[in-house]
C-alpha positions as CSV (number, residue, x, y, z in Angstrom):
1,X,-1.2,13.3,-7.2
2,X,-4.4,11.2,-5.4
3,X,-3.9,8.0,-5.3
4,X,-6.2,5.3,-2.9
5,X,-4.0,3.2,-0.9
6,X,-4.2,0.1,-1.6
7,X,-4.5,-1.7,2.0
8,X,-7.8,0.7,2.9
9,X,-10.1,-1.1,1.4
10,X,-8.4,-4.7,2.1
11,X,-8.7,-3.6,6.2
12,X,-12.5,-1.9,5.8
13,X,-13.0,-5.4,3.7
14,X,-12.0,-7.3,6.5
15,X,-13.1,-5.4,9.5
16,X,-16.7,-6.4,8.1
17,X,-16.4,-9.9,7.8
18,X,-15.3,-10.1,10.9
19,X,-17.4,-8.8,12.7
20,X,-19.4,-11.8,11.4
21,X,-16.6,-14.0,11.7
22,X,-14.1,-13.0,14.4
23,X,-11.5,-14.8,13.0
24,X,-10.9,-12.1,10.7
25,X,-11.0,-9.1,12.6
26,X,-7.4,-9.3,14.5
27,X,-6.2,-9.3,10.1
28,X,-8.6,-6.6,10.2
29,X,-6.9,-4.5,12.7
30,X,-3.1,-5.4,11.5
31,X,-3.9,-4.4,7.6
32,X,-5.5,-1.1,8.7
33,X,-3.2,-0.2,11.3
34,X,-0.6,-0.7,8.0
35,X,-2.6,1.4,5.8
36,X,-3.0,4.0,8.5
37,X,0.8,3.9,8.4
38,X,1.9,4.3,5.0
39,X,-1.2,6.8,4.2
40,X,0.7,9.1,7.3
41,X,4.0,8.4,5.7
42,X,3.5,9.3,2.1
43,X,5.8,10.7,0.0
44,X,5.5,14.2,-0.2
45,X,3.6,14.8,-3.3
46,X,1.9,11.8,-3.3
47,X,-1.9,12.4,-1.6
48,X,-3.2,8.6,-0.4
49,X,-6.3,8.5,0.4
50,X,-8.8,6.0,1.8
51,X,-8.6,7.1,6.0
52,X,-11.9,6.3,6.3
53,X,-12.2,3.1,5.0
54,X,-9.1,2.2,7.2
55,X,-10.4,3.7,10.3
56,X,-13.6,1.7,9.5
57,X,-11.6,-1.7,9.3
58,X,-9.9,-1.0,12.9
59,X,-12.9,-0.1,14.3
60,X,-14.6,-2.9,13.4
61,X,-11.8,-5.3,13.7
62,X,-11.5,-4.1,17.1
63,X,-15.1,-4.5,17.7
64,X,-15.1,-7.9,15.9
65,X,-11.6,-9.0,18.4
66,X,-13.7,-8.5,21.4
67,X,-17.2,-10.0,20.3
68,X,-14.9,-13.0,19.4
69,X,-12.7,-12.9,22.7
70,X,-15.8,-12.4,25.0
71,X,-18.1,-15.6,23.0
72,X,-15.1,-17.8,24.0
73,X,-15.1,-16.4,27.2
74,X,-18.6,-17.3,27.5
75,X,-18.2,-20.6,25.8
76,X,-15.5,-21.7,28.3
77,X,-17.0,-21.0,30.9
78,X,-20.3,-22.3,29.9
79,X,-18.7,-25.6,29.4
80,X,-17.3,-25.8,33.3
């Protein structure tokens, strides 16, 4: 049986948002890393699906993590 896990689409959710609002992306990256998880854990007749959409959602998590790491960076030191 197919059946979308239900965390994919939360992470690929958030991993967009953040990487308009950084706050969001380190969520991004702990919900996808979770569905990555359980979709490589399954039970064994049980097909979960959504991969992409997680992969998506730590990708850009990640991406959003260091876009908002490195504009503090710059802030702080812009404000020496």
């Amino acid at each position: 049986m197919r059946v979308r896990e239900v965390f994919a689409t939360r992470a690929a959710l958030l991993g967009f948002v953040g990487l308009f609002f950084g706050v969001f992306a380190p969520f991004a990256i702990a919900v996808a890393l979770r569905s990555l998880r359980n979709i490589h854990r399954a039970q064994e007749g049980i097909v979960l699906t959504g991969e992409g959409s997680a992969a998506f959602g730590l990708f850009a998590g990640i991406v959003g993590t260091i876009t908002l790491v490195g504009g503090v960076a710059l802030w702080l030191v812009s404000a020496l």
